[in-house]
C-alpha positions as CSV (number, residue, x, y, z in Angstrom):
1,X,184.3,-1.5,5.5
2,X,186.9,-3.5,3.2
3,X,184.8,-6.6,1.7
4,X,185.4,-8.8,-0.7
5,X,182.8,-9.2,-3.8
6,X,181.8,-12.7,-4.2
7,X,178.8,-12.3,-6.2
8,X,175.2,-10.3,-7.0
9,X,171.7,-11.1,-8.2
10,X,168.8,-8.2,-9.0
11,X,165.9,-8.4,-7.0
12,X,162.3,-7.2,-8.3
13,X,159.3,-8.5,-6.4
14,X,156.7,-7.8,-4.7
15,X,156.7,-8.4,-0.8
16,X,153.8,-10.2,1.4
17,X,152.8,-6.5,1.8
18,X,152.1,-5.8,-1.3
19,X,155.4,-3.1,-1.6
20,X,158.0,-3.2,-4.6
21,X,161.2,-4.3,-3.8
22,X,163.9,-3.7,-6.0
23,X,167.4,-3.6,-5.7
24,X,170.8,-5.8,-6.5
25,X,171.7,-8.2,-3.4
26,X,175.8,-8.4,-3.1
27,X,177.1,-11.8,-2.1
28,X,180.4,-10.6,0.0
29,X,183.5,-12.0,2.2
30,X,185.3,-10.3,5.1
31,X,187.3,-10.5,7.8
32,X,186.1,-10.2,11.3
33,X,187.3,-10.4,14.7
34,X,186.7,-13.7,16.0
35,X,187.1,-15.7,12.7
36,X,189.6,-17.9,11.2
37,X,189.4,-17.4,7.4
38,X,186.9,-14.9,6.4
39,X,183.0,-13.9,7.4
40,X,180.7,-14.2,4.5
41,X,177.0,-12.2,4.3
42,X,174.8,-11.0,1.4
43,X,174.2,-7.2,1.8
44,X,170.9,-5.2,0.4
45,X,171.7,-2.4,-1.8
46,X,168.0,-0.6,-2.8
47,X,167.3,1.1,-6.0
48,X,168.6,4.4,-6.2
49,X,172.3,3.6,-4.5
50,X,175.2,4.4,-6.9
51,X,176.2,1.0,-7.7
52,X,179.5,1.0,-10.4
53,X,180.5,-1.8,-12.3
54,X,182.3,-4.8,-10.5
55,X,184.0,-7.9,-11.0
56,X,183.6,-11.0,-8.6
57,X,186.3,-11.1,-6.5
58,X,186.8,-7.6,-6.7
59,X,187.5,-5.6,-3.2
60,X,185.1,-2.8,-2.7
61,X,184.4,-0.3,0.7
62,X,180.8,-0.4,1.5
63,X,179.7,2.4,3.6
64,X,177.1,1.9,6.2
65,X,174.1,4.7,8.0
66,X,173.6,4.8,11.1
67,X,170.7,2.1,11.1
68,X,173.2,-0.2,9.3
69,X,171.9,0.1,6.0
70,X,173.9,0.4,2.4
71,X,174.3,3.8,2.1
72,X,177.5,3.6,-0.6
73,X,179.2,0.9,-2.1
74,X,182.7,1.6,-4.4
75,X,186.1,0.7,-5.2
76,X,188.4,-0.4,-2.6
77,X,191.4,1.9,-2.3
78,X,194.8,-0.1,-3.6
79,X,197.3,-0.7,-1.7
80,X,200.8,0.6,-2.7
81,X,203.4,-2.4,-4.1
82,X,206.4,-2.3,-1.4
């Protein structure tokens, strides 16, 4: 899915259950059906997902599993100039 990167913050805490969380939390933009403008929703990427280097406002494809989790996050492919 084609998003737009609007921001990201590193998460390292400790939940109510007493398990480690870490991970980076993406701040992203999209359109949906539905919506004038665009749809915006922070996304959960745990340690351990390839994460490269972005720049806010960058477009990226995250790829989703089956159960709707961040399973891949990269680039957004360019479109050609017409």
């Amino acid at each position: 899915m084609k998003m737009r990167l609007l921001g990201a913050r590193e998460l390292d805490f400790k939940a109510n259950d007493g398990s480690q969380v870490k991970g980076m939390q993406l701040f992203v933009a999209y359109t949906a059906e539905n919506v004038v403008g665009e749809m915006s929703d922070k996304l959960f990427i745990r340690d351990g997902v390839d994460l490269p280097q972005f720049k806010v406002g960058e477009a990226i494809e995250v790829a989703f599993n089956n159960r709707g989790k961040v399973e891949s996050v990269k680039p957004a492919a360019k479109q050609a100039s017409q």
